[in-house]
N, C-alpha and C positions, 0 to 999 in steps of 0.2 A: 243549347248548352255546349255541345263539343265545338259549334263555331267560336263561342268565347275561350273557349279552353286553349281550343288553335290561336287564337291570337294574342293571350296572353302571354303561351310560349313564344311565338315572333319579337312580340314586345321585351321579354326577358331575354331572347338570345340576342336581339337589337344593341339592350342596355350592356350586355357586355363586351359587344365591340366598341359602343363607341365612350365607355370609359376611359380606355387606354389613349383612344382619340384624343379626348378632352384634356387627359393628361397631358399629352404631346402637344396641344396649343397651346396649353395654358402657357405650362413650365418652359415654353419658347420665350414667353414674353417677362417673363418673373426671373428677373438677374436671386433671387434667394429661392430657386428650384430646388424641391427635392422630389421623394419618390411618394410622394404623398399627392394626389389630384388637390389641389386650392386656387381659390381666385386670388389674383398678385395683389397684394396692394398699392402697387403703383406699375403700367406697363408702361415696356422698357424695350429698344430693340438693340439693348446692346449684348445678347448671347449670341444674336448674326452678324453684327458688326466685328464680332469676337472670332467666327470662326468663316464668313469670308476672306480669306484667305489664300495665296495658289499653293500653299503647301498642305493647308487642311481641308478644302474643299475644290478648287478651281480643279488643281490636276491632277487629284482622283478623279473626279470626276468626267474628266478628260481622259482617262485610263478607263475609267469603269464603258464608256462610249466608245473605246475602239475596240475593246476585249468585246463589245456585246454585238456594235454594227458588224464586224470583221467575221465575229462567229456566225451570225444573221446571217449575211451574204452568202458563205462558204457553204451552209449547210440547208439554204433555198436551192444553188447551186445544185449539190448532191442529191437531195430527195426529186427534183426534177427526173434529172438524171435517171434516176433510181427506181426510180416510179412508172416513167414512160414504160419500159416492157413491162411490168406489172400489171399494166391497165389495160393495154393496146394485145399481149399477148397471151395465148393462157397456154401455158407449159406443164409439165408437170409435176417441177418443182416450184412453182406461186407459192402455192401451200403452206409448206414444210419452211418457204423463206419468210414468208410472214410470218409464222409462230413462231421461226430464229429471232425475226426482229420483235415481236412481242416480247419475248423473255430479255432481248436485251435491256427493254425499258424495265424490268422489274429489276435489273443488278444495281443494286448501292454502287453509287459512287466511290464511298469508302472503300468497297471490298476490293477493287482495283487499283487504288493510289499508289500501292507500296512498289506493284510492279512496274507501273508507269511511272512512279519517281526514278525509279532501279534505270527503265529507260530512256529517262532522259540525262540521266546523269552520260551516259554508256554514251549516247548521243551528241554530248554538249549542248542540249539545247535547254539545260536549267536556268532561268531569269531570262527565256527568250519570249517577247510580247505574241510571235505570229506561231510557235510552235506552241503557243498556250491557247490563240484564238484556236488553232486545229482540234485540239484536242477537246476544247470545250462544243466544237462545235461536231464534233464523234458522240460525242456523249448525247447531244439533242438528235443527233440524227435516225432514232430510232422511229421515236416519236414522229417525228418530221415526214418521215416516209408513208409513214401509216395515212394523215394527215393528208398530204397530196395528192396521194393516190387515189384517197376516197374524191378528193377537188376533179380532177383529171375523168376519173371514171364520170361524172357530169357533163365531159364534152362530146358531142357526139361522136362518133369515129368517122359518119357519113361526111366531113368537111375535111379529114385529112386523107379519105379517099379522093376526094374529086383536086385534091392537089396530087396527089400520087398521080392523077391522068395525066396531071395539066405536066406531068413528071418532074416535080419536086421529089427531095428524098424523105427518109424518115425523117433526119435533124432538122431538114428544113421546115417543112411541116410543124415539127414540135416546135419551133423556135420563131415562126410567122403566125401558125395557128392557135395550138394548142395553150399556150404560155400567155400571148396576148388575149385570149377566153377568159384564163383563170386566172387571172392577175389576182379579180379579190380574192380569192383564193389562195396565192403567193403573200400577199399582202398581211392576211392570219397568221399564215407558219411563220413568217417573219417577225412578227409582233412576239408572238408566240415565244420563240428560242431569244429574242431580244430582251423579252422581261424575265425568263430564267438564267440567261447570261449575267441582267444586271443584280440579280439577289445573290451571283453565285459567291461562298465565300471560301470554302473550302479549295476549290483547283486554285485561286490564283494563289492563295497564302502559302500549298504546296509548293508549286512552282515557279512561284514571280519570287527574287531575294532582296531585290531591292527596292530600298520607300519611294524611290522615286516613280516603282512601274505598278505600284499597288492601287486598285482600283477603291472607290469608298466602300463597298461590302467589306473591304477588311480595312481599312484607315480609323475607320467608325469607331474600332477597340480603341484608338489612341484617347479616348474622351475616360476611360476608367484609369484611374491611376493606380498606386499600389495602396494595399493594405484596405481595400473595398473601396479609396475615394474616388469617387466619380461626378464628375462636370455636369450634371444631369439640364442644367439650362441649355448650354452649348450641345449636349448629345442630343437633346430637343429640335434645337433650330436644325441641328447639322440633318438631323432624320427627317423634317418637312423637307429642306431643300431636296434630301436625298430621293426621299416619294414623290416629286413634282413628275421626273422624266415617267413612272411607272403609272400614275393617273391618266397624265395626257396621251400615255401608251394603249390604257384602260378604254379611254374612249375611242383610241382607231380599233382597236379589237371590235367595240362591238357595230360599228360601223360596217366594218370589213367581213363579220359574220351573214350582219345583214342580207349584204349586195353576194356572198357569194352562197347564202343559198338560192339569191334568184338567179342565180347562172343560166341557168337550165332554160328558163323561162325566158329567157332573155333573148338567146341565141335560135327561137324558135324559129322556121320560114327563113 
């Protein structure tokens, strides 16, 4: 009885994701969309014909890829960085810096915009593409650290002794040894901050002033019009195309989950 019970709840939490799903296919294909789930009565692809385009879809989308690679890199970069003494040393403030960076990850977004806008106004660097990759990629790198460290604490420390003989330095080591270990491991955190890069909507809409540097998480609005109309065939298509990068991202995630809990196991002997 409670295993039918259990599964009937699966099945009903099942059915209301892939509602919205079915919506999103459907009404991609049905040029007379609306907010209602229906099967079209004739399919059609002209809501994607409609909104490939490089000013509705090509270069946000192109936007949305440098904001997300750009932050990716920077903030793989930093929690490396960031991590190696954390892991290799034990001080005794570790502690106290990892419950700093825990609560960073609990601060909204929101509740620091107004400063960081204040800042970059002071700065000039309001509608700038790389002082927004930075900042998006501060915002991930709390996370990020936590993440690594845990990756890193997986490699042995006995391999980057026996280069310390061979008298390598610290960086060297971390950047011969350490880094090429945990690759799958680099691999996640980077997926990682790459698929919260690309939903983000709020920093760049702050920050970016112009249509031409706006990534699709915010272009997306231009499909509502005023007065509630809304394009809902074309927000359709425009939203599959938009989820393709984040699926085929879905699947290196879990790939790269995979291969880096066999780290350990890997590098054994």
């Amino acid at each position: 009885m409670s295993a039918l019970l259990a599964n009937g709840i699966l099945v009903l939490i099942g059915l209301c994701f892939l509602l919205p799903l079915a919506w999103l296919v459907l009404a991609s294909l049905d040029v007379r969309a609306s907010y209602q789930t229906q099967i079209p009565e004739l399919l059609s692809l002209e809501n994607f014909r409609a909104v490939l385009t490089p000013d509705l879809t090509f270069r946000p989308l192109w936007n949305s890829f440098l904001l997300s690679a750009g932050a990716s890199v920077v903030t793989v970069v930093a929690s490396v960085l960031a991590a190696y003494p954390l892991s290799r040393y034990s001080m005794r403030f570790n502690k106290p810096f990892m419950y700093a960076i825990l609560f960073g990850t609990c601060l909204p977004i929101t509740a620091i915009m107004v400063p960081v806008y204040s800042l970059f106004v002071r700065l000039q660097l309001i509608d700038s593409m790389g002082a927004t990759i930075l900042f998006m990629a501060a915002t991930s790198l709390p996370m990020s650290i936590w993440m690594t460290k845990n990756f890193m604490d997986s490699v042995p420390i006995s391999l980057e002794e026996a280069a310390w003989v061979d008298g390598a330095s610290a960086m060297t080591a971390l950047r011969r040894i350490v880094v090429p270990l945990m690759r799958p491991g680099l691999g996640v955190v980077f997926i990682f901050v790459f698929i919260q890069a690309w939903g983000n909507f709020f920093v760049p809409f702050i920050l970016l002033l112009s249509p031409s540097k706006q990534p699709a998480a915010v272009s997306i609005y231009s499909f509502f019009g005023q007065f509630g109309a809304i394009a809902y065939g074309q927000l359709a298509a425009f939203s599959l195309l938009y989820s393709v990068p984040v699926i085929l991202l879905y699947a290196l995630v879990s790939r790269g989950m995979g291969a880096s809990f066999s780290l350990s196991g890997a590098i054994k002997g």
